[in-house]
N, C-alpha and C positions, 0 to 999 in steps of 0.2 A: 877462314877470313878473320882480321883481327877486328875486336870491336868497334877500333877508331875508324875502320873500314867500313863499319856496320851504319856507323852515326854518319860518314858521308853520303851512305845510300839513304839514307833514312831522312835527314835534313837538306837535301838539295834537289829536290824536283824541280823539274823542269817545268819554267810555266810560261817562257815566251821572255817576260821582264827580265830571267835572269841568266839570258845565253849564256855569256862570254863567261860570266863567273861559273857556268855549269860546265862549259866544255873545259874549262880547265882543270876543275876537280876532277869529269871522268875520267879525263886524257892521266891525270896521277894514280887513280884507282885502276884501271887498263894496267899503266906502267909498272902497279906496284903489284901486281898479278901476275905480268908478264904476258898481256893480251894485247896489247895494243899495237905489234907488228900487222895484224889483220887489217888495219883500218888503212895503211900502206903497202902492204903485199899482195900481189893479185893471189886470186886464189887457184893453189895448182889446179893440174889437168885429174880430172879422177880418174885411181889406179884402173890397170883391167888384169885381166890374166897374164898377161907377159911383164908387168910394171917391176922392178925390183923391190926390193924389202923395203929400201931406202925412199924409193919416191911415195910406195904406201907409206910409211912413218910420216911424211913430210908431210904428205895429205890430211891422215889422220890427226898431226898437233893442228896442222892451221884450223881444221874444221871443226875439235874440240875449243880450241882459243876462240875461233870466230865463235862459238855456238855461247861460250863464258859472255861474252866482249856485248854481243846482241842481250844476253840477260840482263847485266850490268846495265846495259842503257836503257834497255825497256823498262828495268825496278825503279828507274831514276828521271823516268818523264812524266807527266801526269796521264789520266785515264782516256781524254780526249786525243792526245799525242800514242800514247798505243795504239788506243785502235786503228790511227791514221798507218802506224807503220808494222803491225804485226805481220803482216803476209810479205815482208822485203826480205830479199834472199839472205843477205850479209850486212854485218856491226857496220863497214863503209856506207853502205847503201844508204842503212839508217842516219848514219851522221851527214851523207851528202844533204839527204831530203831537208831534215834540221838543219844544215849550214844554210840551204836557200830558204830558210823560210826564216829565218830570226835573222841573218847575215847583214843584210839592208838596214835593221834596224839597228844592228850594233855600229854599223859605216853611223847612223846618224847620231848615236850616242858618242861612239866616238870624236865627232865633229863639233857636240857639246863640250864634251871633256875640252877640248882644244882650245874653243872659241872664251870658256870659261878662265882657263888660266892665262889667255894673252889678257884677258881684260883686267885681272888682276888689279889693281894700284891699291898702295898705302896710301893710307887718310894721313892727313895734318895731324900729327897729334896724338896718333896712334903707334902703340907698344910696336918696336919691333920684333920682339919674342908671340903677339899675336898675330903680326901680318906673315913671318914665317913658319906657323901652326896652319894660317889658311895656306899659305905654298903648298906646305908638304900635302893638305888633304886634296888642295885638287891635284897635284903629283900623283897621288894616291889613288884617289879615281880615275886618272889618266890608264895608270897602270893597268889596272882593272878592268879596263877595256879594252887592254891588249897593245897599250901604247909602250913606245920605249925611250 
């Protein structure tokens, strides 16, 4: 793992305030590992004795990917948010629990974002190079919150 990888595990914990901006940096760390098919792949049937070579391989990457995928997220929540999800089978699982429990709140920050840049207006009087510095940052936070 490269070290810029290091510093995203290392400076983005998970604390509740800052979902949407967490799930996107795992979702690029996943990506950039090449785990993050786990989190949309059901997971195969486990091989038995008659399975081909082929279905074991298939089994074995998804379950090493999942098992990467589940580390990565676990190093990257806080201590109270582990212990809630150590015992869950798969990286999905973990991300569904976290999507329903911060999801609501980001619907409400979201609505922030929103409600903040319709309100927007230039003052009398004021630089237009300043009122479109505020544009761009509530754009900014819009974004940030998953808006497009």
């Amino acid at each position: 793992m490269t070290p810029s990888l290091m510093n995203i595990l290392k400076d983005n914990t998970l604390t509740g305030d800052n979902y949407v901006t967490w799930k996107r940096k795992i979702g690029l760390l996943l990506q950039s590992e090449k785990h993050k098919f786990v989190l949309t792949t059901p997971k195969p049937p486990a091989p038995n004795n008659e399975s081909s070579i082929m279905c074991r391989d298939e089994y074995e990457q998804w379950k090493t990917s999942d098992d990467m995928a589940k580390c990565y997220i676990m190093a990257t929540i806080s201590d109270v948010l582990q212990q809630q999800h150590e015992g869950m089978e798969s990286a999905a699982d973990i991300m569904m629990s976290l999507e329903e429990m911060f999801a609501m709140k980001s619907r409400t920050t979201k609505r922030e974002a929103v409600t903040a840049f319709m309100n927007l207006r230039m003052k009398p009087g004021q630089a237009v190079k300043d009122h479109m510095m505020k544009v761009i940052a509530h754009l900014n936070i819009a974004e940030l919150h998953g808006l497009r």
